[in-house]
Steps between C-alpha positions, in 0.01 A plus 500: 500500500294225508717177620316169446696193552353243292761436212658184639386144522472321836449112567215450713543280774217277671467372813315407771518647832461361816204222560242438808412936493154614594381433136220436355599481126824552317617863429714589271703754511689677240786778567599719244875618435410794681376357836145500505302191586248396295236314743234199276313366778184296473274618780581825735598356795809399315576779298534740818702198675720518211546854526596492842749212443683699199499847710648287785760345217593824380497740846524285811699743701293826394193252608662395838646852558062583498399236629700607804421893454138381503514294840718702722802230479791731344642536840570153503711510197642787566537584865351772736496777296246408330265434824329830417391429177356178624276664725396729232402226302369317733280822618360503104420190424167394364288325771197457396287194297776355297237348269317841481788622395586287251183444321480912431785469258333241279179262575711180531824763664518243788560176229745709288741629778531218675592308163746760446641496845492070486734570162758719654488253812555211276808663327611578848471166593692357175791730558581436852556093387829676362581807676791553341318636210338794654600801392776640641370779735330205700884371547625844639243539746516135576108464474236292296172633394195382659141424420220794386148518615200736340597717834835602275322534180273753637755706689489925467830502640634681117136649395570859407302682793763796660251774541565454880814642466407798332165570747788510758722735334187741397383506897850609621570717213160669517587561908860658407405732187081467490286380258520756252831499461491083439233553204794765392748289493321155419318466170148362625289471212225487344388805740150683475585766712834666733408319848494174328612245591419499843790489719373594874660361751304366806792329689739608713793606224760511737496097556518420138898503500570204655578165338139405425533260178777315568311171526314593181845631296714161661320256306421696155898565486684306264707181657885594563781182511783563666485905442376482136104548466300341250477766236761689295401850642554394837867325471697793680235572760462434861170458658511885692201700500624680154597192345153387555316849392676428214407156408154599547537809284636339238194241482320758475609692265586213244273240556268567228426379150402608155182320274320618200260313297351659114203382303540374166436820369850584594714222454657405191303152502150600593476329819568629837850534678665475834792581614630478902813550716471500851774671720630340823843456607715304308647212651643114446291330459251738375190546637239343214486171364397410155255216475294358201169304664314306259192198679143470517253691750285352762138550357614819360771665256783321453893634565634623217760801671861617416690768666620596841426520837737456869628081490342507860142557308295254351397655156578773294501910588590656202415279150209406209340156444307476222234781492708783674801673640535677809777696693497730806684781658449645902186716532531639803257420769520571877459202696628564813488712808698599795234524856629632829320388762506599910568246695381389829794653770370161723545261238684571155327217344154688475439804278262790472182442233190696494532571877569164688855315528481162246772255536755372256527211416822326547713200334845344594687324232837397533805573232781263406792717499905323365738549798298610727203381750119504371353856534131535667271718320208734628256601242213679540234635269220783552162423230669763261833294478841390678632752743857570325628759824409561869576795628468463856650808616202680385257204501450414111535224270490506120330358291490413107216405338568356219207382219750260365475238811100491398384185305661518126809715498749264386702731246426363135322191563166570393698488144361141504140634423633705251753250306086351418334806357411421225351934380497809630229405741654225689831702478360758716268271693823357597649767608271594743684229754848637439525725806876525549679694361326763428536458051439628188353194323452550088411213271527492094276263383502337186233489248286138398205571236286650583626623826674869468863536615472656903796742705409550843673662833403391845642669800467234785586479851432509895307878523366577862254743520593759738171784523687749743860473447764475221741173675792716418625576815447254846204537699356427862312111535240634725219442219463835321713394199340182357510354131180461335541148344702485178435671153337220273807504247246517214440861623892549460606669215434352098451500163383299253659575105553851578440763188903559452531142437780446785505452906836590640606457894840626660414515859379806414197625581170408322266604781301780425414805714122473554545103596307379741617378854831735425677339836463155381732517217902634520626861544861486358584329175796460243560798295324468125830531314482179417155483434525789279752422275310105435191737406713709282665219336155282414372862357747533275265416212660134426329161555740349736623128463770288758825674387319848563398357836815345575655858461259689654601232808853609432441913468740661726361901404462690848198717397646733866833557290270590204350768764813639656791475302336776291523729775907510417444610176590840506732497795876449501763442727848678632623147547673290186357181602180604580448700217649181290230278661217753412578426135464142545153569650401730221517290224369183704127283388435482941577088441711355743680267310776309625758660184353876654729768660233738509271226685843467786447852537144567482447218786792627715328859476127396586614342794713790634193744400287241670714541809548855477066506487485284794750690699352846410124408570510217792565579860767394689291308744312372251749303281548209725128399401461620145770396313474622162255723282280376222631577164176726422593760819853463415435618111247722573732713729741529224250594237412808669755788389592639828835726514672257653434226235738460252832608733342090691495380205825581372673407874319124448666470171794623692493220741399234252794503265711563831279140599585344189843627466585335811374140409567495122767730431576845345484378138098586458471320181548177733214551704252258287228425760496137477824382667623292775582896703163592457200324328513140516349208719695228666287270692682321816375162635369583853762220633796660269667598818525139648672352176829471327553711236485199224128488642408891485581439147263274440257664695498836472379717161677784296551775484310574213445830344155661550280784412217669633442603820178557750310678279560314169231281364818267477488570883819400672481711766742777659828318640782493289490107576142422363276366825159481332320434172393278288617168552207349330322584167236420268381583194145358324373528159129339515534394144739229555556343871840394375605847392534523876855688630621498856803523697583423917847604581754363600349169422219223597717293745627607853748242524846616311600146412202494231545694195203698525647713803577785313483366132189792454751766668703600157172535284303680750797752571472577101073535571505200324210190517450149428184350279242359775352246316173351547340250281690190540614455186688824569639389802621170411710669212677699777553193755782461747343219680209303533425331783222278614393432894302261574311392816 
């Protein structure tokens, strides 16, 4: 149900902020009752200052908590174990020319992140004249922020890149059960043919199992404080080899997204429509950050942008301005590599390449670390990339080579170009610098006389060109295994107002069989349930408008219980309770609504065929390094009417209501899914456990009932206590700008003495929005504040 808070009246209040700021001009800047700053600057250098002074304002510890992940400092906040992760940082960062760098992600990039970064220090710099005011996590760790640089803007220390991991796992698994078994097990697709995709291994298999990412996984884990890490799904672990696997895993598996745009010719109003929900981990504060940008261009288009990007990013990710819409979702590219090089018995610090012994080259930095003395650093570096592991038992050293230290990969900054485009041309022209990650782009452009209404997709990304192998497993450095340059992303996949009149992406895949440079582009991708049921919903035969887009955000049908529940038709069961839940199943519609029984059971029951699937088919040896099967092998095992069939069936319904019975009781007509025992979300500060209770109150969120789970277009993934989803939303009409709905959970602010901390929590747990309003007439009639700074 559609929950739009905009029934009350609310004074506006006007002041002016702090004087003697990097200004040029007065801005003005209007916050509506939901959060959202509404930026009026003059000239650009101001209006990105201003947005790094309100992101600072609203999430100065989630900036100082990256500012430190991006430099290799946590260890000085938070002691020695967190030395490691230093390193790894430290290892990754971006070295080359800064202003290179910055001017890829918009012609005047170098003028518009330092602006941004000179806001955020000025906030900074206001604030600590009364410390007492910072929020309060500053106060338990006894710290202060400190001042950003473009070094931290551009950081890839939280860029989705883990194909590393995988490559890893493929190369040991491929030495314990062989390559044919993997492509058994694994569902590598699109595939032209049995031997593909290429898994020969031409290293030593036997030295894979050692501890050969640890540098890499130690600083893409989340942060812990004092035992509690920084996301929900993490709160009971401990950092063991498992616990880690699992973190990993998870990201995985749930980081994803769902987008759709229609032409007119299927919308209720005639123009095109977007919709968009990424999926990431939900967390306080959560990860985007609403922002309205409104200024004049330099000798160009002019800022006219509202929508949502990361507060640590200048610009907007996800959005419209005037002439268009655009969202995104993970296209998966492979961007990275693992090399195993010989190295010289004499001297470690030269490896093997095309014949002769090449030296690496070698830095020393120095990390701060609380409680403890400075720690010295070695790192060294081969031309493919930092050496993560040396082996020097057997005389090797590891390497990753990873596309996203080259020139450009700052994850979603080359948004700026696109927050410009002004049609489908400069959309994708646009897109063409936005090389991490690896995205589905679409736009949904509206119509102006006598320019035609335009939907487009865009798959973008870092694509190395690998002519003789398939990067999916690690390889030897001695010059044999080489990338090719990059794909141009214009030769990624597209289309342009496709014949069905839609373009839907799901992390699914999109690539098709006979494309070109095969090894360029991913090999695994999210099952198309998802994607399916948005494709069967926008067939349906009705032009869609917002409320049929805001429940189509909302659907919680599993299109895999629409496949296998079926199979229990004609069976029955010796047991009462089993054969009590099979009658809830039979008469169920497959949506996992939170009032459901059958959807308690049917989950329960998928995962315990799931598990039954995994332990029938995997190896022993094997499990430690695949963890789980995709949906598509697990379903497909159980479609095929072997004798054995329905007597595994009937034991996993067996074990489920046993499972359920256990945590919810014996009265089945009390198992509604959506429950504090089973599907819910509570999200917990990451300092909860270094508070007083009165304080965990105040910062901590829920429970609060959900639906869905992984495979949901309402995705909320598999836990009982929902990790993933979407936090963020939007939803465009073309016709109207101001028809705009969105939603960013639990609420704008990160600091839990302002009262938009988790003010967006209760409507986004009912898949409910706010109005995003954009002509200013609009927004003034929703105004909390309005404030003015001034130079």
């Amino acid at each position: 149900m559609l929950r739009l808070l905009i029934c009350f009246l609310l004074v506006t209040v006007t002041a002016y902020a702090q004087r003697n700021l990097k200004l040029q001009q007065p801005v003005e800047i209007i916050k509506d009752r939901w959060g959202v700053n509404h930026i009026y600057a003059k000239n650009e250098h101001d209006l990105f200052f201003a947005q790094g002074y309100c992101a600072a304002q609203d999430r100065l510890f989630q900036l100082e908590i990256w500012r430190r992940q991006a430099t290799g400092t946590v260890a000085e906040l938070l002691g020695p174990q967190e030395v490691k992760r230093d390193i790894g940082t430290r290892l990754f960062r971006f070295r080359g020319n800064m202003e290179q760098e910055l001017k890829h992600y918009h012609p005047r990039g170098p003028q518009i992140v330092r602006a941004f970064v000179d806001g955020i220090n000025a906030y900074i710099t206001q604030i600590l004249k009364t410390p007492e005011k910072l929020p309060f996590e500053f106060r338990v760790l006894n710290t202060k922020p400190d001042y950003w640089t473009p070094e931290v803007v551009i950081s890839r220390h939280q860029g989705l890149a883990y194909n590393v991991r995988d490559e890893l796992n493929y190369g040991r698994l491929v030495k314990l059960i062989g390559a044919d078994k993997l492509r058994e097990l694994q569902w590598f697709h699109p595939v032209s043919k049995p031997s593909e995709p290429d898994l020969t291994l031409h290293v030593n298999g036997d030295e894979l199992f050692q501890p050969i990412l640890e540098l890499y996984e130690a600083f893409r884990l989340p942060l812990k404080f004092g035992g509690r890490p920084t996301k929900a799904d993490e709160d009971e672990a401990r950092r063991t080899d498992k616990a880690i696997d699992e973190w990993f895993d998870t990201e995985k598996q749930y980081v994803g997204s769902n987008n759709w745009v229609i032409s007119g010719d299927k919308s209720a109003s005639g123009y095109p429509m977007l919709a968009n929900d990424p999926h990431r981990a939900q967390s306080t504060p959560s990860l985007r950050y609403w922002v309205h940008l409104n200024g004049p261009g330099v000798d160009g288009p002019g800022w006219n942008v509202v929508g949502a990007g990361e507060p640590t990013l200048p610009g907007v990710s996800i959005g419209h301005n005037n002439y268009g819409a655009w969202g995104l979702t993970i296209f998966e590219t492979d961007n990275e590599d693992l090399y195993v090089y010989e190295t010289n018995p004499v001297n470690p610090n030269q490896y093997r390449y095309k014949g002769r012994w090449v030296a690496m080259k070698t830095l020393t930095e120095t990390i701060p670390v609380k409680g403890g003395q400075p720690v010295k650093a070695t790192l060294k570096y081969t031309q493919h990339g930092p050496v993560v592991f040396e082996d020097k038992e057997h005389h090797k050293a590891y390497v990753i080579r990873a596309g996203w230290l080259d020139v450009g990969s700052a994850p979603y900054l080359a948004s700026l170009r696109m927050n410009q485009a002004r049609n489908w041309a400069e959309f994708r022209q646009a897109c063409l610098f936005s090389r991490l990650p690896g995205e589905n782009m679409i736009w949904a452009e509206r119509p102006t006389a006598p320019k035609a209404s335009i939907i487009g997709w865009q798959a973008v990304g870092l694509s190395p060109i690998r002519k003789n192998f398939s990067g999916l497993v690690p390889v030897p450095g001695d010059g044999r295994f080489e990338w090719g340059g990059y794909l141009p992303i214009n030769q990624l996949p597209n289309k342009v107002n496709p014949p069905e009149g839609y373009v839907v992406t799901a992390n699914n895949n999109l690539t098709p069989v006979n494309f070109p440079h095969r090894n360029a582009v991913g090999w695994t991708w999210s099952g198309p349930a998802r994607a399916h049921r948005i494709e069967e919903v926008l067939n349906d035969g009705k032009r869609k408008n917002l409320v049929d887009f805001m429940a189509l955000q909302a659907d919680y049908l599993s299109i895999p219980a629409r496949t296998l529940v079926p199979l229990l038709q004609n069976l029955s069961s010796p047991e009462n309770r089993t054969e009590q839940a099979l009658g809830y199943l039979r008469k169920w519609d497959y949506k996992l609504e939170p009032s459901s029984v059958a959807a308690s059971i049917y989950v329960a029951w998928e995962g315990q065929l799931k598990q039954a699937v995994y332990q029938k088919h995997v190896p022993k040896n094997a499990q430690r390094y695949l963890t789980s099967l995709p949906s598509k092998r697990v379903i497909d095992a159980l479609l095929v009417p072997t004798p054995n069939r329905d007597s595994l069936l009937l034991t996993c319904l067996d074990r489920a209501v046993a499972e359920l019975s256990d945590r919810l009781g014996n009265d089945m007509d009390d198992w509604s899914y959506g429950q504090r025992k089973n599907k819910h979300i509570t999200i917990t500060h990451p300092l909860s456990d270094q508070v007083d209770k009165a304080t965990q109150q105040k910062i901590n969120l829920g429970p609060a009932i959900r639906g869905g789970y992984g495979e949901t277009v309402n995705a909320t993934a598999n836990a009982l206590n929902q990790t993933h989803g979407a936090s963020f939303r939007i939803l465009v009409d073309t016709e109207d700008w101001d028809k705009t709905l969105g939603i960013n959970s639990p609420g704008q602010s990160g600091d839990p003495a302002s009262p938009h901390y988790g003010d967006l929590f209760p409507i986004w747990s009912e898949n409910g929005y706010f109005p995003v309003y954009f002509s200013k007439e609009k927004v003034k009639s929703v105004a909390e504040t309005t404030v003015t700074l001034t130079p």
